[in-house]
N, C-alpha and C positions, 0 to 999 in steps of 0.2 A: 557419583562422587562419594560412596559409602552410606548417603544416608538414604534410609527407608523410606518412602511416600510413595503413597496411594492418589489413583487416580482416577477416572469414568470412565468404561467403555465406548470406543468412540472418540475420546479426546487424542492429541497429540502428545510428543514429548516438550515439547516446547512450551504448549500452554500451562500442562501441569507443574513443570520447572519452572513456572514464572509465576505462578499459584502459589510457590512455594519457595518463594523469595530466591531462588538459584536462577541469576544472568546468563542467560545463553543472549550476543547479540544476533540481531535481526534488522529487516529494511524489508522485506515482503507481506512481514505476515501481520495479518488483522484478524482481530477475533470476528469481523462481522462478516469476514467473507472464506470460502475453502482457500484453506493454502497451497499454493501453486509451486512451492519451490525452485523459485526462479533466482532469488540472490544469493542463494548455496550460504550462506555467512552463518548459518546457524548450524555449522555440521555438529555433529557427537559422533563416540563410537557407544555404540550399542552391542551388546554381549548376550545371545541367547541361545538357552540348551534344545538343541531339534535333534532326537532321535539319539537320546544317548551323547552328544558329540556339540559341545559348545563351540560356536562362531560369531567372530566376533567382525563388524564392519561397520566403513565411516559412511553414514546419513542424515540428511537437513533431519534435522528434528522439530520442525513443523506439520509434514505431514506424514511422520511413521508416527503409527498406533501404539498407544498404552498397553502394553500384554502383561501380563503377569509374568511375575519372576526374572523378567531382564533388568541387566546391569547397564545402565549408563554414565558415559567417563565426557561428561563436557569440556575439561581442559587439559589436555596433555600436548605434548608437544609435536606429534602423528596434526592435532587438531590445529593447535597455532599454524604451524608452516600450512597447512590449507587454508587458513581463515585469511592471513596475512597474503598468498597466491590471491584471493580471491579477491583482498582489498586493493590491492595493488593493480590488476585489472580495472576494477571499476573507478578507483584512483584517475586511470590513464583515459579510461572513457569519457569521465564527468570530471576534468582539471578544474581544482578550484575551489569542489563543494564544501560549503564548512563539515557538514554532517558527513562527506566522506574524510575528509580529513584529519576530524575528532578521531572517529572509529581508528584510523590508520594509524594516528601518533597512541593510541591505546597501545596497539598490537605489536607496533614495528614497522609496520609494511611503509614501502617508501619506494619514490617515484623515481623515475629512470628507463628500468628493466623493459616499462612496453610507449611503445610510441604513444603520443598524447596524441586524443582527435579532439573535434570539438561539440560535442553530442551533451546534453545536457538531461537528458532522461538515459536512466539503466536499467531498462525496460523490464522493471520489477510486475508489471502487470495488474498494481492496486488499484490504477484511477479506473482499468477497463472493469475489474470486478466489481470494484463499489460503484460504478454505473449502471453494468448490468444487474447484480444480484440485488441492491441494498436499494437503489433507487425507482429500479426498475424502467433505466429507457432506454440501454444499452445506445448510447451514443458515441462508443468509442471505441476501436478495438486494434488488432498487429495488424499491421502492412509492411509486404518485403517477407524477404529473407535474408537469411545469415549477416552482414558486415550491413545490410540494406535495410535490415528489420528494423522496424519505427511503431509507436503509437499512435495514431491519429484517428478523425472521424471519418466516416467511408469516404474515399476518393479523393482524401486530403483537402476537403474543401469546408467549413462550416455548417455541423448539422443542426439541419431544422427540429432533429429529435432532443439536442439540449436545450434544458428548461433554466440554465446557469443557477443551479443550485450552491454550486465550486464544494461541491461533495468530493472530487475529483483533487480537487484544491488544497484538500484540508488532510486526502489520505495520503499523498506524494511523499517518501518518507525523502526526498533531496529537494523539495520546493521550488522543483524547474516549470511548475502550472500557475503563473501568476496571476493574476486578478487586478482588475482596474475599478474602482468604483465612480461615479460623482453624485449629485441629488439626483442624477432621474436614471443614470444606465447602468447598468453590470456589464465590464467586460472580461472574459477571460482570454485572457492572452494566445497561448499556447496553440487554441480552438481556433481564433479568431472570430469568437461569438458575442456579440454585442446585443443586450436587450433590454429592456426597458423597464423600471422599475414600479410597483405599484405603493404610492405613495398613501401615507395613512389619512383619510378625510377628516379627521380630527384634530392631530399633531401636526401634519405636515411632516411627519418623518418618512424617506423611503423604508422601509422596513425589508420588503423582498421582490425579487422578478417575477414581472405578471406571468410570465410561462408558467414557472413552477408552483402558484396558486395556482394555474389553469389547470394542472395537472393532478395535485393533489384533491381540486372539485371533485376531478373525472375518478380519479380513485374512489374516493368516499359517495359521491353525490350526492356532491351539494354547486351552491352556483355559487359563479366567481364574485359575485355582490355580497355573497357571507365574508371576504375578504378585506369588509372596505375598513379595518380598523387595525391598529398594528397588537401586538400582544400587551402592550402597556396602556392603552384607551381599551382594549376590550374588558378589561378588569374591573 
């Protein structure tokens, strides 16, 4: 957009745009996990000299690379008319959502153009990533294809590999992964995983799911009885 900024080798255009106070929006990308380029909502056009002969082409700017001496154009109107295509898509997928919604009355985009279903994940791909990468217990991942593709855990049935941490819960950028609490269980919805909380021997507060203490032992090792205290008694 004219101004000059410097970036790291390695980084994205997006992160460093966003380093640098320039809003490109987004619904995929997390700095904790590799960007998948799945909500396309973050296009730019990028401008770069290869061999004498500048080309210029529209790309999520999540996951193209920082290079030296290319020009990036975040809002023009080549970019609206595709942002707005693409909100209005995911509009018609997920009827309803406030956070698609917002985005849409930003841009323009507006509902009609494509049949409404009733699917409620836009199969942006965060919960499978911050499960697999960030938590490390890959409990989740794509089932299907095309019109059929879904999120779920293997064989759409409740795995015994989630520790209900709702890590999953908290990256969803449209908040279709709910969560149940009461004093003794976690449920997450979505999963259909119900599990049992370990309660502080002190307070009597539930603080977190015995799984995901059992899990964090097994990481570090230590044993689940290092756990009997919540973060506010341990102090």
């Amino acid at each position: 957009d004219g101004k000059e900024v410097h970036g790291e080798r390695g980084e994205s255009v997006l992160k460093v745009a966003l380093q640098h106070g320039i809003r490109i929006p987004h619904l995929c990308y997390h700095e904790a996990v590799k960007p998948y380029g799945a909500c396309r909502l973050c296009l730019v056009e990028v401008t770069r000299e290869s061999h004498g002969r500048k080309r210029t082409q529209l790309t999520t700017s999540c996951n193209y690379p920082v290079l030296e001496g290319i020009d990036v154009v975040t809002t023009s109107e080549k970019i609206l008319k595709n942002r707005r295509m693409v909100l209005e898509l995911l509009m018609a997928r997920v009827p309803g959502s406030p956070q698609l919604e917002a985005l849409g009355a930003e841009y323009g985009a507006k509902t009609g153009r494509f049949k409404p279903s009733d699917k409620e994940c836009i199969l942006c791909g965060l919960c499978v990533s911050v499960c697999r990468d960030v938590v490390g217990v890959d409990a989740l991942g794509f089932m299907g294809r095309g019109a059929f593709k879904d999120v779920r855990p293997p064989f759409g049935e409740p795995s015994k590999e989630c520790i209900g941490c709702a890590a999953c819960v908290m990256a969803c950028p449209v908040d279709c992964i709910k969560m149940e609490e009461s004093p003794t269980r976690r449920r997450i919805v979505r999963w259909g995983r119900d599990l049992p909380m370990k309660v502080c021997e002190s307070c009597g507060y539930p603080f977190a799911p015995t799984f995901q203490l059992m899990h964090f032992a097994k990481l570090i090792g230590t044993k689940l009885g290092d756990y009997a205290l919540c973060q506010d008694c341990r102090k």
